[in-house]
LUMDOLUM-575579 format. One record per residue (C-alpha): z, y, x. Coordinates in nm, 3 decimals, decimal comma, always signed. Example, Ala and Ser with C-alpha at 12.3 -4.5 7.8 and 13.67 -1.06 7.14 Angstrom:
<lobas>
+---------+---------+---------+
!      c3 !      c2 !      c1 !
+---------+---------+---------+
!  +0,780 !  -0,450 !  +1,230 !
!  +0,714 !  -0,106 !  +1,367 !
+---------+---------+---------+
</lobas>
This chain:
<lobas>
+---------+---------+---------+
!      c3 !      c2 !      c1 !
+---------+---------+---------+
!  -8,120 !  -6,452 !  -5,086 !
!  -7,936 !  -6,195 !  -4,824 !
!  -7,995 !  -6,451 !  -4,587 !
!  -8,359 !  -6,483 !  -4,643 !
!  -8,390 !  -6,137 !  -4,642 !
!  -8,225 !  -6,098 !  -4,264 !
!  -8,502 !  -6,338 !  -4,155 !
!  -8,747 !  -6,133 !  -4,284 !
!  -8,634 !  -5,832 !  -4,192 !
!  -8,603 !  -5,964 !  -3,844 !
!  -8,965 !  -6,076 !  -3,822 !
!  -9,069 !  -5,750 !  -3,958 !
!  -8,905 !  -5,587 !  -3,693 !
!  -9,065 !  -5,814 !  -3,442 !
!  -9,405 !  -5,734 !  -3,592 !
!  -9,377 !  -5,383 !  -3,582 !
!  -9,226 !  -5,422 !  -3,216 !
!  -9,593 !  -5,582 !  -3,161 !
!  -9,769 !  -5,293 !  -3,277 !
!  -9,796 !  -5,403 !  -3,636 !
!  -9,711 !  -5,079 !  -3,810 !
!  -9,776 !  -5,218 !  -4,159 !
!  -9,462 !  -5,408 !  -4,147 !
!  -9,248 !  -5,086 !  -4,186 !
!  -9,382 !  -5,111 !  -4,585 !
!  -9,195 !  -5,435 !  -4,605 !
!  -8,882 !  -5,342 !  -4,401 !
!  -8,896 !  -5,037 !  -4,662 !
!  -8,946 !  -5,277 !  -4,953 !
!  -8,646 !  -5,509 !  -4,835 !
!  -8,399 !  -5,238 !  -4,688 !
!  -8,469 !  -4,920 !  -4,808 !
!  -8,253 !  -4,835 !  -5,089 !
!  -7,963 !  -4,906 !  -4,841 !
!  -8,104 !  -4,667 !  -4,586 !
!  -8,171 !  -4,387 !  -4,810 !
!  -7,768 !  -4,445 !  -4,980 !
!  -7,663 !  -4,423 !  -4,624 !
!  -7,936 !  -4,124 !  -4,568 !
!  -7,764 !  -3,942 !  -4,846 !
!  -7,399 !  -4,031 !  -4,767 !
!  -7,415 !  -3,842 !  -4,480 !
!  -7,694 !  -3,587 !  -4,521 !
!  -7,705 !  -3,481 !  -4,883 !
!  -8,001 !  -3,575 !  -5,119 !
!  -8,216 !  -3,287 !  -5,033 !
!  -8,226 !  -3,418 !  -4,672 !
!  -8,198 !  -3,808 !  -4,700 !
!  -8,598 !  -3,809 !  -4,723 !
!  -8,650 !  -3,632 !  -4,379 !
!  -8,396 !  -3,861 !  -4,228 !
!  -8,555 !  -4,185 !  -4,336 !
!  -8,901 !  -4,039 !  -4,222 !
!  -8,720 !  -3,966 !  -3,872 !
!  -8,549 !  -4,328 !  -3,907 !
!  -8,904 !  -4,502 !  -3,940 !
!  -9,019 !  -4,330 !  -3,632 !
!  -8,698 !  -4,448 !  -3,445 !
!  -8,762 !  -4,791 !  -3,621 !
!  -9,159 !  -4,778 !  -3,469 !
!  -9,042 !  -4,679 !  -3,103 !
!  -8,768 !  -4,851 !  -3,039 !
!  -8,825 !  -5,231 !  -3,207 !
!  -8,904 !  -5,339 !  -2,882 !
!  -8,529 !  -5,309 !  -2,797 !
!  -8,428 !  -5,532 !  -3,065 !
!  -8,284 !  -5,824 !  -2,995 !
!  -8,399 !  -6,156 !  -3,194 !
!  -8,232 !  -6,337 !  -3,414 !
!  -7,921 !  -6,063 !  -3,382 !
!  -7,819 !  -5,881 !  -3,755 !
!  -8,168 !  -5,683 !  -3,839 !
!  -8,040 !  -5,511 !  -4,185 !
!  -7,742 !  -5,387 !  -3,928 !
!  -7,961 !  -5,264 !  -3,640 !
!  -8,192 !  -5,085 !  -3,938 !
!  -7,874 !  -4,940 !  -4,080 !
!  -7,759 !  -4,780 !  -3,737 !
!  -8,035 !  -4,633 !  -3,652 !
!  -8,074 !  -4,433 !  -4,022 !
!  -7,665 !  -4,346 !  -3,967 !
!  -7,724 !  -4,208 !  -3,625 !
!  -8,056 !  -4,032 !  -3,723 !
!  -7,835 !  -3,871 !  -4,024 !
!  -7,537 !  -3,789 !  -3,811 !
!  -7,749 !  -3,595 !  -3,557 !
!  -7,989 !  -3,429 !  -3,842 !
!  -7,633 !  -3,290 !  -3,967 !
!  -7,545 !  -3,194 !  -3,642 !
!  -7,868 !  -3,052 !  -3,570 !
!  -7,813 !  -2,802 !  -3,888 !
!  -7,447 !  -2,690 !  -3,784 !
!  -7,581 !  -2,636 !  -3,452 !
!  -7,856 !  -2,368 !  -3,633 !
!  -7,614 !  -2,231 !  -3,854 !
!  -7,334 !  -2,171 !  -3,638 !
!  -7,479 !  -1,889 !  -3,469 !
!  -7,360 !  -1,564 !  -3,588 !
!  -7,647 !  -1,311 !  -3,752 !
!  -7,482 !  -1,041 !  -3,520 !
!  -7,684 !  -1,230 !  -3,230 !
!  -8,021 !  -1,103 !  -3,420 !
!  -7,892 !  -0,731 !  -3,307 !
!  -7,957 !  -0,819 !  -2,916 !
!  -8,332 !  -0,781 !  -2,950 !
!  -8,332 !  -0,449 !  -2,769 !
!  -8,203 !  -0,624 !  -2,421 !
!  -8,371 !  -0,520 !  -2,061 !
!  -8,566 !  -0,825 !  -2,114 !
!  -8,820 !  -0,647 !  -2,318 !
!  -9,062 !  -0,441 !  -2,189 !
!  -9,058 !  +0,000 !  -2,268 !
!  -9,306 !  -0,099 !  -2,587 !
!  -9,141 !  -0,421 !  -2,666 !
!  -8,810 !  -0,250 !  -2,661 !
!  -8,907 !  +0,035 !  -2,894 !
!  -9,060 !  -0,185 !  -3,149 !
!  -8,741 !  -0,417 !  -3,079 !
!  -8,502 !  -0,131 !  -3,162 !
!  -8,757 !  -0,037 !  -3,456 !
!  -8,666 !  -0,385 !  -3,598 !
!  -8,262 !  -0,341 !  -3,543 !
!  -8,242 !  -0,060 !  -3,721 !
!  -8,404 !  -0,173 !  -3,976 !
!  -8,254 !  -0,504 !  -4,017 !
!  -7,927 !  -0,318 !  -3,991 !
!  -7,988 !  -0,175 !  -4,288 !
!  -8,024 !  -0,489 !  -4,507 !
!  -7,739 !  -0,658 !  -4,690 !
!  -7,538 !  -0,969 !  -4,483 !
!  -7,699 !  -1,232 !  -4,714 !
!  -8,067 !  -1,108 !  -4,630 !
!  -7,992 !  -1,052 !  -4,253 !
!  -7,889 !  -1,427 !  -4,286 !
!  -8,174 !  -1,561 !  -4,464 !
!  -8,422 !  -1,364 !  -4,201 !
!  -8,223 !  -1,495 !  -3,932 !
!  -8,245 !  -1,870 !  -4,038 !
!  -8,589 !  -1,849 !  -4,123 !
!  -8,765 !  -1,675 !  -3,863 !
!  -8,568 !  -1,681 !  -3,576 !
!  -8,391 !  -2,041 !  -3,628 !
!  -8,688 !  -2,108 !  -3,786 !
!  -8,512 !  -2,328 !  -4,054 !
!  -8,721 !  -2,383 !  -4,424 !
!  -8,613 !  -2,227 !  -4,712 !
!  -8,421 !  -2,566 !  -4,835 !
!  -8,226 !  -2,551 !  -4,502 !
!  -8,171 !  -2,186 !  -4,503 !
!  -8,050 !  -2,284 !  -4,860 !
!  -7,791 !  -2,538 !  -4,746 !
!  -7,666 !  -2,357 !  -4,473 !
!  -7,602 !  -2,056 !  -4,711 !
!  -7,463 !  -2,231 !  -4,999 !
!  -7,694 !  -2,133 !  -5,233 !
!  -8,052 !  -2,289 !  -5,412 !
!  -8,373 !  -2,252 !  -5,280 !
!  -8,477 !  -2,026 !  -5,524 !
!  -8,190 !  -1,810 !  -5,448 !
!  -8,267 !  -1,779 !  -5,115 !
!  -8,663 !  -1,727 !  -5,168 !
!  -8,575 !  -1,436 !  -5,413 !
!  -8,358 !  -1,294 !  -5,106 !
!  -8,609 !  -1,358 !  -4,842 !
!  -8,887 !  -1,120 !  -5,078 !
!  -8,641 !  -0,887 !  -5,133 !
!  -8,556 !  -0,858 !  -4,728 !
!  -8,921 !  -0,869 !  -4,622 !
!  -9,011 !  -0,573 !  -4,880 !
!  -8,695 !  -0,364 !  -4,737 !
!  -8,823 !  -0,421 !  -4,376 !
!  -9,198 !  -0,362 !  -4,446 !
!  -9,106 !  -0,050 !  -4,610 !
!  -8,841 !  +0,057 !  -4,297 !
!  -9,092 !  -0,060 !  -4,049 !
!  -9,348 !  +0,166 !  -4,232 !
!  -9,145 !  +0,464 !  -4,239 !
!  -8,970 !  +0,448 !  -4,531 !
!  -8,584 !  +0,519 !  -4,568 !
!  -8,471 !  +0,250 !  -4,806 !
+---------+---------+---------+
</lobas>
């Protein structure tokens, strides 16, 4: 049966490599539940769908490269444990960066209105706790979603939403004048 399945597999791949797009359905059918264990291995479960979506795409532009008759279910497999390895990477490399990097808007790189509106936004995102600052910072300036600003802070999604209100309310009413 495994064996039967590499041939198809391989002939999908060589369909799609032809510009038969359907095929990816039946590698998918054949394949996918290993893709998405190794997805998950190395991403997490909240992240394992984005990487198979991102594996596909691999899968689509590079089946030309694939060789014929070589181990299909292996070639599939790298390509979803490289796409995960450099999604993870690709979320330390957003996180890593410290929130005290947000407090360099007011640089000579701004113009004399840019920079008072810039040190406007400082202050004011001075005031807020270290968790909001952080949840601002990966969402609108890493521009991360809420279920990676989640991840990279530890916490759920709903966690982090509740934070992100609570920071946006404190800065709307600083930016307004208020002295919260």
């Amino acid at each position: 049966m495994a064996e039967n399945d590499g041939k198809k597999l391989n002939n999908l791949i060589l369909s799609v490599a032809d510009g038969y797009a359907d095929c990816l359905d039946g590698i998918y059918e054949i394949a996918g539940g290993q893709m998405y264990a190794i997805a998950c291995s190395i991403a997490g479960r909240e992240y394992a769908e984005d990487v198979l979506h991102d594996s596909f795409v691999k899968i689509a532009r590079f089946a030309g490269r694939y060789k014929d008759g070589t181990n299909a279910r292996g070639w599939l497999l790298k390509i979803v444990r490289n796409t995960a390895l450099d999604f993870v990477r690709t979320i330390k490399a957003r996180t890593a960066v410290s929130t005290d990097e947000l407090f360099s808007l007011s640089s000579d790189r701004y113009s004399p209105e840019k920079t008072e509106s810039a040190i406007a936004l400082e202050q004011a995102l001075s005031k807020l706790e270290d968790a909001e600052r952080t949840a601002i910072y990966c969402t609108y300036y890493l521009d991360m979603s809420v279920r990676e600003t989640a991840r990279a802070m530890k916490i759920s999604k709903s966690a982090v939403q509740r934070i992100l209100d609570k920071a946006e309310n404190k800065l709307k009413s600083l930016l307004d004048g208020g002295t919260n």
